[in-house]
C-alpha positions in Angstrom: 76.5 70.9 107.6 78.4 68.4 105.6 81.0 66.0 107.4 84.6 66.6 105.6 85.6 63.1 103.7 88.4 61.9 105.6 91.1 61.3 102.5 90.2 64.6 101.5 90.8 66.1 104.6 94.7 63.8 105.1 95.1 65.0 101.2 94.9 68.6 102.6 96.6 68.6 105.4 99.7 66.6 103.5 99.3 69.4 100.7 102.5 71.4 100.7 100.2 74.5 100.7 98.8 73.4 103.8 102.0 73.2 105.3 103.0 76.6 103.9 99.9 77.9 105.8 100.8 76.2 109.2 104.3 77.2 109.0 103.5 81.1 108.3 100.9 80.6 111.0 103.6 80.1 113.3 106.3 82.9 112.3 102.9 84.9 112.9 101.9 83.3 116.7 105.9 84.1 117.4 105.4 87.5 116.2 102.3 88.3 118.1 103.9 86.8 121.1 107.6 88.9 120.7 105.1 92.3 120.0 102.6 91.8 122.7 105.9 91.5 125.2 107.2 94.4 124.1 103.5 96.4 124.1 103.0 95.0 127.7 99.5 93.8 126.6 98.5 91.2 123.7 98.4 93.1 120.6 95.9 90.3 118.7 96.3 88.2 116.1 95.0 91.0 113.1 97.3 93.5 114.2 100.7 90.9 114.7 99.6 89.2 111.4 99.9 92.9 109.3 103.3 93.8 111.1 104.6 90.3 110.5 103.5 90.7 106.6 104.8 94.6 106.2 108.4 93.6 108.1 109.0 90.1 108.0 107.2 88.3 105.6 109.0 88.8 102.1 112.6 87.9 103.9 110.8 84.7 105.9 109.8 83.3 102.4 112.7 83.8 100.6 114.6 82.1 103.2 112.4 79.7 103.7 112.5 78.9 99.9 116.1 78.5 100.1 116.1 75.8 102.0 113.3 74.3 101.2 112.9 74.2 97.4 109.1 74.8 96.4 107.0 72.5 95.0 108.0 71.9 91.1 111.5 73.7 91.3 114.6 71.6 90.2 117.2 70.1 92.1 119.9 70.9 88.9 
């Protein structure tokens, strides 16, 4: 298997998709942990991250976009 190049790998984890990724990630890892509470027993990650995207996923973004602008929008 191929080694990764290191500036590629720094120009993808700078990448503001990247960090789009790792943030969601998160909301989802919170998720998982507030559910499996709740259930008494760790629900997994599949089943946290398709609740998280049916209930709280649209609402997280736009907020999320609110304050921080995405990539390309104006500041006008």
């Amino acid at each position: 298997m191929d080694k990764p190049i290191p500036e590629t790998s720094d120009l993808v984890k700078n990448s503001v998709l990247y960090k789009e990724f790792l943030a969601e990630r998160e909301e989802i890892l919170k998720h998982k942990w507030i559910e499996s509470e709740k259930a008494g027993h760790d629900i997994g990650f599949e089943k946290a991250l398709l609740d998280w995207i049916v209930k709280h996923r649209s609402a997280w973004r736009e907020k999320r976009h609110r304050v921080v602008p995405p990539l390309g929008a104006s500041s006008a």
